[in-house]
N, C-alpha and C positions, 0 to 999 in steps of 0.2 A: 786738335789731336791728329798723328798722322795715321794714316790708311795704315796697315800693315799687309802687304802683300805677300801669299802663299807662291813660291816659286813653282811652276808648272812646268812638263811639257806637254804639248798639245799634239799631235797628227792632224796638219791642218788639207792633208791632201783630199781634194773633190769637196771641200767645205766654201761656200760661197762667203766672201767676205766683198766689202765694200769700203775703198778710200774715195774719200771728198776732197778732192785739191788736185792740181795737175803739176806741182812746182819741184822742187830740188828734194824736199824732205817726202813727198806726198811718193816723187819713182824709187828713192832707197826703200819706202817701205812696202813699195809693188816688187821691187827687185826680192828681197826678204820674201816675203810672201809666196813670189812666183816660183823663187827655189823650193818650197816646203810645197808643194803641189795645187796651192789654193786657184780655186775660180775666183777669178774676179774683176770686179763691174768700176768703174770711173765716173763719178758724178762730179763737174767742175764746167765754171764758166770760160776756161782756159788751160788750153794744155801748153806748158811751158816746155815739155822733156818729148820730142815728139817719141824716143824709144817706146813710151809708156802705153803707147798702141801696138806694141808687139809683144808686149806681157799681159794684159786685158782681154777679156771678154768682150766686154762690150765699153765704150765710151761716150755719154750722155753730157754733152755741152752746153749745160744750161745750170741755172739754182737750183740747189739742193731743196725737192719739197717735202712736204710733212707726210709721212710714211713710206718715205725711199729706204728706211731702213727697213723696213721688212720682211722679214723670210732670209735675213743675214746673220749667219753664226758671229763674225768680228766687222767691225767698221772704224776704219780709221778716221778720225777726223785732223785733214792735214791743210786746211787753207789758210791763208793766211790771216785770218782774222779770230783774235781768240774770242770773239763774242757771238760767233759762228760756230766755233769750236764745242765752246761750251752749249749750245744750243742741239750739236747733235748730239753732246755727250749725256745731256739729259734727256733728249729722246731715246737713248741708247738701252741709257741704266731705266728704265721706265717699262721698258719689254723685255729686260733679262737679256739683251745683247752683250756681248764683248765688245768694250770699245775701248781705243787709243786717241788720247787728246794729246795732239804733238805740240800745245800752247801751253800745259796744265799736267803737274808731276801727277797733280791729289784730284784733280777733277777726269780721271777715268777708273775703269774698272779692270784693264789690264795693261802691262808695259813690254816692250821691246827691251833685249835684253842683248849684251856684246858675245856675242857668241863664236866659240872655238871648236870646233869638230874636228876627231880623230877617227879610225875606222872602228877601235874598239871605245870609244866615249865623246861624249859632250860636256861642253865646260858651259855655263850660262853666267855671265854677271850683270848685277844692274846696280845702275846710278840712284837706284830709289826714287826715279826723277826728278833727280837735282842733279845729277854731273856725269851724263853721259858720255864725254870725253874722256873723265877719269876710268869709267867703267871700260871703255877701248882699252887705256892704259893697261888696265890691271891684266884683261885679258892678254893685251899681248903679252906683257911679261910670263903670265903662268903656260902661257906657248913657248916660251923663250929656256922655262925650266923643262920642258917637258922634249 
């Protein structure tokens, strides 16, 4: 059965979140982040994007261990491996964390969404993680009307 996800929005400024992974999808979701004011920490055995030390706190270049997620409002899980993925994502939902599995629509508890900002509104769409390409799509278009 699928998840059915309540659309949110969050105030994510001075909330400590955590991405695992250092690669292409792991800095768009630093980037994302670092616009909305989040603190945030780097756990990965490789930083691929070296920008991603200049939107970070802090950056820890090692394996991810069992309670690194701690004392973290959101964590992303963005490495490449989705049996990784799925490993933070169950330590994640286990403590009541937020977490984004960028391997896995149905195995997190929240998703990223193509988002359109105006000064008087926000637009949010999402691919229901299955088609975040389409979800750009849509967004641009209702920018396109707007």
């Amino acid at each position: 059965m699928e998840e059915n996800f309540f659309p949110i929005f969050i105030n994510f400024k001075g909330k400590r979140c955590l991405v695992v992974g250092g690669g292409n999808i792991a800095f768009r979701k630093i980037r994302t982040l670092s616009n909305y004011g989040a603190l945030i920490d780097v756990v990965t055995t490789e930083i691929k994007i070296e920008e991603i030390r200049e939107l970070v706190q802090n950056v820890h270049i090692r394996e991810l261990r069992h309670g690194d997620l701690d004392g973290y409002f959101f964590v992303v899980a963005a490495t490449d491996s989705a049996d990784t993925n799925e490993k933070i994502y169950e330590e994640a939902e286990s403590k009541n964390i937020l977490v984004n599995n960028i391997t896995s629509g149905s195995r997190c508890n929240a998703r990223f969404a193509a988002v359109l900002e105006r000064e008087e509104f926000v637009v949010a769409v999402s691919g229901k993680g299955k088609n975040p390409k389409l979800a750009v799509k849509i967004r641009d278009k209702i920018g396109d009307l707007l």
